[in-house]
N, C-alpha and C positions, 0 to 999 in steps of 0.2 A: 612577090609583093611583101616590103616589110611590116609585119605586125609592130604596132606602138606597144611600147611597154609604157606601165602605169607607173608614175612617183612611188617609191616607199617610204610610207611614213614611218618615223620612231615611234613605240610605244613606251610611255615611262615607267615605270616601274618602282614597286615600293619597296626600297633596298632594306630598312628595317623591320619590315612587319613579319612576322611568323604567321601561320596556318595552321592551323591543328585537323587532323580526319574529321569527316564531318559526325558530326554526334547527336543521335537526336536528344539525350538526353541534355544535352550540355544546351543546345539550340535552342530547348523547351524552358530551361530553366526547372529542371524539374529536380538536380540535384541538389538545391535550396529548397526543398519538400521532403525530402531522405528516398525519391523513389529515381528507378532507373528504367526507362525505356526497353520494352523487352518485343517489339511488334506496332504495327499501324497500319489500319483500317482506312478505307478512305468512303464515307456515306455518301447517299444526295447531299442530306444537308448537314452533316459534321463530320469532323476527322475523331477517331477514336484511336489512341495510345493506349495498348497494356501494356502495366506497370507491374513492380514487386517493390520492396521494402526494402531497402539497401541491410539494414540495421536488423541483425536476429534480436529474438526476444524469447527466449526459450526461459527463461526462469520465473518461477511462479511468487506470485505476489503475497499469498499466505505464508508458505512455510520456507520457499529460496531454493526448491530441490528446480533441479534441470525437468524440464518436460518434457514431452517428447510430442511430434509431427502428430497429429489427427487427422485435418482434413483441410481447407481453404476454402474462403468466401472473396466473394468480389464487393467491393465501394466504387461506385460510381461519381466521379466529383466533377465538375465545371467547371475548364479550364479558363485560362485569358485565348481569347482567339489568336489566328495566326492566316493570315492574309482575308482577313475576313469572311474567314471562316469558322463557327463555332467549336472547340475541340474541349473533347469529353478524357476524362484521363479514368481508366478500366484497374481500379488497383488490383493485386490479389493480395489479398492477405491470409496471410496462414493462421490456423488455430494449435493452438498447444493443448496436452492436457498430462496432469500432473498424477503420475501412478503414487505417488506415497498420500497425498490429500484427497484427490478426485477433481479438484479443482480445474477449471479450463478458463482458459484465455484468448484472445488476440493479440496481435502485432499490434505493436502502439504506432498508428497514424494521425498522432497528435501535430506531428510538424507538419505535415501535408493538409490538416484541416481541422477546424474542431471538430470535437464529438457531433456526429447526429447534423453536420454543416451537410450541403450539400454542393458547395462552392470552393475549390481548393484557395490558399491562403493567397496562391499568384493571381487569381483570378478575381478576388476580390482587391489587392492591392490595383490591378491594373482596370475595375467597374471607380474604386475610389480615386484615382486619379482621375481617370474621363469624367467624372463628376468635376472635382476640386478643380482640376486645369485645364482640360479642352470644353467644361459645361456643357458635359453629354446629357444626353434625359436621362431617367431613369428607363426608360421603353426602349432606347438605341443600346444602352449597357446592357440589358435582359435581351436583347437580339444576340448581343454579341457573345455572352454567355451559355445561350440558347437555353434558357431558364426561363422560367415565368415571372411577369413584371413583380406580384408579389413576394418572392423569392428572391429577389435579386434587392428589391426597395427595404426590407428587413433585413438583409445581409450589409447593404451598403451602409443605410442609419446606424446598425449596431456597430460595425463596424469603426466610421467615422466617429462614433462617440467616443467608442475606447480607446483610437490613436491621436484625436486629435481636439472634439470637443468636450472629453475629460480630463485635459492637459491641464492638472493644478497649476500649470507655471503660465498657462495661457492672457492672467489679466498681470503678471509679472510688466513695471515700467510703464504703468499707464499713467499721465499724471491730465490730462488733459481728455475729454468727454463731450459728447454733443448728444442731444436728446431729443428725439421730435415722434409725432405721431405718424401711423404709416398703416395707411386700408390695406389687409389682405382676402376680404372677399366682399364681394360685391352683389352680393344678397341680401333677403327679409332677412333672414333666419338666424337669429346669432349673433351676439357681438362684432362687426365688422373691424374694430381698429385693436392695435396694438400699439405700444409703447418700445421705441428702439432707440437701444444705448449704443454709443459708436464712439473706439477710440482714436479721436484726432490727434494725440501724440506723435505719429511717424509723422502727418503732414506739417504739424506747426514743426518739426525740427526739419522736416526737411529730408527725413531717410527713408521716405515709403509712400505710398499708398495709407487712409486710413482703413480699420476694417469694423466688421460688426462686431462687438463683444457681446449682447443678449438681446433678446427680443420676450415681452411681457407684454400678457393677452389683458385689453382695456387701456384707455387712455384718462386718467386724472392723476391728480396729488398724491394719492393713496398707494396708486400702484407704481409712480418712480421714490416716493419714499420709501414705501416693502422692499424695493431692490436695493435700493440702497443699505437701509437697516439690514440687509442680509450679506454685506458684504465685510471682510474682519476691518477691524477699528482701524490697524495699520495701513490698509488698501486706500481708507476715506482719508486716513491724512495726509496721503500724499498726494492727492487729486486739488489742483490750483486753478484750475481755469474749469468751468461748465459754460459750452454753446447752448444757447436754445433760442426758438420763435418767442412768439411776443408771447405764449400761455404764461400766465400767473400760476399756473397749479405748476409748474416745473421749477420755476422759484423760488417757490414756497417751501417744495418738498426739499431742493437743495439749499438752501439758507438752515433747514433744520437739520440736516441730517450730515452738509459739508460746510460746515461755519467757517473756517476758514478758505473757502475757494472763492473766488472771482465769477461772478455769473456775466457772462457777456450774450448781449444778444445781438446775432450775428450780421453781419451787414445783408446776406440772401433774405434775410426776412424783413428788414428795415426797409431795405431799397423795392420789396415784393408790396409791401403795406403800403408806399408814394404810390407806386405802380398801379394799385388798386384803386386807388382814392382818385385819382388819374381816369381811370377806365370808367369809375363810375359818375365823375364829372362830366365827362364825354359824354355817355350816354343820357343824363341827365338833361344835359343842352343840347343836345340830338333829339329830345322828346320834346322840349318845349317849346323849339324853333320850328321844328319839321311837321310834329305828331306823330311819328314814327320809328321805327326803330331804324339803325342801320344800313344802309343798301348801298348798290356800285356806286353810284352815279353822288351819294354824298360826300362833302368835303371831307366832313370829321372821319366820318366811314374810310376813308379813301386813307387820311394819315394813320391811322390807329396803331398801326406799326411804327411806323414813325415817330409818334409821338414817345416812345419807349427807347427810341436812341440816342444814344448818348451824345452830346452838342456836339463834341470833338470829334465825333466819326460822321457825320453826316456827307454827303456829298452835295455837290451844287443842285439835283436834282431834288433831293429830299427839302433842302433849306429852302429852296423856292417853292417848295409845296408847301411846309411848317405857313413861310412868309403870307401864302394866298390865304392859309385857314383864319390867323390872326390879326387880316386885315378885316376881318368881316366884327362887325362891334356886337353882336349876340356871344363873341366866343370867345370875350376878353376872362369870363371863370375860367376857361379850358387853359388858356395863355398861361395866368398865376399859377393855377395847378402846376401845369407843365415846367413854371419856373423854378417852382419848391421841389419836384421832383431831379429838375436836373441839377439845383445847386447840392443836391444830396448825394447825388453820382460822382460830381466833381471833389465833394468831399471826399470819399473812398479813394476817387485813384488820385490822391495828392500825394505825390513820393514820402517829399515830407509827413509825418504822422503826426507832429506837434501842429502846423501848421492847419491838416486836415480836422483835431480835434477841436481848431479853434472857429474855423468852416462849419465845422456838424453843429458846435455850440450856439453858432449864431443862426442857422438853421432853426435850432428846438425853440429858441429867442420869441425867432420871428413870429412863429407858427403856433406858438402856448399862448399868446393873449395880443388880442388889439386886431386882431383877424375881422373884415366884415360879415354880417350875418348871411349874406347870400352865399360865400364861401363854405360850404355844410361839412365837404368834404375836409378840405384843411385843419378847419376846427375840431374835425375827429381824431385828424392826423394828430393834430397840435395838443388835443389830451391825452394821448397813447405813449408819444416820443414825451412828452413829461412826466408822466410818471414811472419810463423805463427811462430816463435819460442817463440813469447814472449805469445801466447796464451796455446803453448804444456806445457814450462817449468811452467806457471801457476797452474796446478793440482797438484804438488807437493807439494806446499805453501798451496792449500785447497783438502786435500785427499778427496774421497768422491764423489767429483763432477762428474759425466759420465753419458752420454748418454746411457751407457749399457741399466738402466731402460726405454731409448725412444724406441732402437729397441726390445726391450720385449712386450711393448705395442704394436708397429706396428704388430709384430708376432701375439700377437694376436685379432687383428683388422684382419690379412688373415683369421687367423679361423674363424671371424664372415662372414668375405663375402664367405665363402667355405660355413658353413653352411647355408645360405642363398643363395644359388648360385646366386648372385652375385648381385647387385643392380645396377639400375638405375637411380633413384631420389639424388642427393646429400643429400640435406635437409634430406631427412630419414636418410640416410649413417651417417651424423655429428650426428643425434640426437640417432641410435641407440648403434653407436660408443661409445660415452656418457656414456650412460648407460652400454653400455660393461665395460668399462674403466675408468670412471670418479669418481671412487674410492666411490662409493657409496652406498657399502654393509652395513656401522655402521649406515645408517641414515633409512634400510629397518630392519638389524638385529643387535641391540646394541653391540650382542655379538661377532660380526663377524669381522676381519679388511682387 
């Protein structure tokens, strides 16, 4: 009987790559530490490397004579893991001692760690990227480490601070800024809001992501002009464009302290204020008509989303619901609302910017006087957008400018205090914020923006 023979396949092969003997030391990365692999352990729960100190250090630091061998100590450091496994690296380090002084010493393992670290320098570079680039916890980095969360949460902050958020050159190129308020905890206890400054420069040119540049505990006048006023004279005059919501105190503080910038108030908070005034017409004539709040089965209830879409996207389903709500003559306020809020949509996405500012102009027109009294909400709208009007019709002259990228950042600064369930400490909050947000992925990974 003949046995089949099976196809053979070609394997390809990589005709340029070299090989080198396998090295744990070279594999570990540990000859960027000055130490070299000398043994490995393998625990339940870590791998353990003994190491030595590539580099003698035999000469004494008093008088410069040769010393000679005494005895050795061991430093125990925490590695970056390796296959998700925690790995501890076992140094030895020799001691000297000096027959002409008396004097005694150690191997300097300054490159492998600081003083008194208990985290080697790879294995904090490798907790601080999983922070800055994959938005590890700090609890998943301290597994990985096989450290204690506190150990590892004081290594990564101090860390982070010295390589990246005490980067003198870090507000380097900012000429554009957005300013908004932002709850970081949700308790009695304590001031709940802080004040976050965000440079939209990469977005308005079009070459990034924005990022966070500070966050300051309190929200008034007082605390974005302290920030400011602390910032050098050169920095403020080059800053031309401020986003912010409708707060007056963020106006205030910038007309005084950036006299020359542009304050624009950004269309996410313009078109968020229609929005509202909207929401609370609805409900308004929802109570007066019905007696009631909201439920399935009512019309208004039924479009409430709807009513929040922009005319141009609607489908034939939606417009024939809009069409049912507005046939009914109790909802002719909800209708006008609805109108003011969409012709202020249409304004925004008008390609045209000249065009669109002459849209938004006739908008603040309509809506600042000759309003009827039954309209409560418009009339509020209609004194707000007039006495920012010279800040709204601004974004039209510089497209680009919005706070859009501020509440992105705040969004997700919530995801870091959910994963985190929830913080306590300010000072951590600002500095892991930071590193959440502080646009600092090109300066861990070249390639990354």
């Amino acid at each position: 009987m003949e046995v089949p023979t099976l196809p053979i396949r070609k394997t390809s092969t990589l005709l340029n790559a070299t090989f080198a003997a396998p090295d744990l030391t070279t594999f570990c990365r540990l000859d960027e530490l000055g130490l070299e692999a000398v043994g490995q352990r393998l625990e339940p729960d870590r791998a353990v490397i003994a190491c030595r100190i590539v580099e003698r250090d035999p000469w004494c630091r008093k008088c410069g004579a040769e010393g000679v061998p005494r005895d050795t100590v061991t430093r125990r450091l925490a590695h970056e893991p390796f296959g998700h496994r925690p790995t501890t690296l076992r140094v030895r380090v020799r001691r000297y001692r000096c027959e002409h002084c008396g004097r005694t010493w150690r191997q300097d393992t300054s490159k492998a760690a600081p003083a008194r670290a208990k985290i080697s320098r790879g294995g904090l570079t490798w907790a601080l990227t999983g922070i800055v680039i994959d938005h590890l916890t700090v609890s998943r980095a301290a597994a990985g480490l096989g450290v204690s969360w506190h150990t590892a949460n004081n290594a990564i902050i101090a860390e982070g601070k010295r390589r990246l958020i005490d980067d003198p050159h870090r507000f380097d190129g900012v000429t554009t800024i957005g300013v908004d308020e932002h709850v970081w905890r949700h308790t009695r206890f304590g001031d709940k809001y802080v004040t976050v400054i965000i440079d939209l420069t990469p977005t308005r040119n079009r070459t990034g992501p924005a990022r966070l540049l500070d966050m300051v505990e309190g929200r008034s006048k007082a605390v974005f002009k302290q920030w400011l006023a602390g910032r050098p004279k050169e920095w403020r005059e080059k800053i031309e464009v401020v986003a912010m919501d409708g707060f007056s105190g963020f106006k205030t503080a910038a007309a005084e302290e950036l006299p020359d910038a542009v304050p624009v108030m950004d269309p996410f908070h313009v078109v968020r204020l229609a929005g509202e005034a909207l929401d609370r017409c609805r409900q308004r004539v929802q109570q007066a008509t019905l007696g009631h709040r909201g439920r399935a089965s009512d019309p208004l209830y039924k479009a409430r989303r709807t009513l929040h879409t922009g005319a141009s996207l609607l489908t034939d389903k939606q417009s024939a619901r809009l069409k049912a709500v507005f046939a009914i003559e109790e909802h002719v306020e909800v209708e006008a609302t609805w109108g003011v809020y969409q012709r202020m949509v249409a304004a925004y996405r008008e390609p045209d910017k000249k065009l669109g500012k002459q849209m938004m102009q006739a908008v603040i027109d309509a809506v600042s006087s000759g309003v009827p009294a039954a309209l409560v909400e418009i009339r509020r709208l209609g004194r707000t957008l007039k006495q920012r009007a010279v800040d709204v019709l601004a974004f039209f002259d510089r497209p680009g400018t919005s706070n859009g990228p501020t509440e992105a950042i705040n969004g997700r600064l919530e995801h870091l205090r959910g994963s985190a369930l929830g913080f306590r400490n300010l000072t951590n909050y600002i500095a892991r914020s930071l590193l959440e947000s502080g646009g600092f992925r090109p300066a861990l990974h070249p390639g990354m923006r």
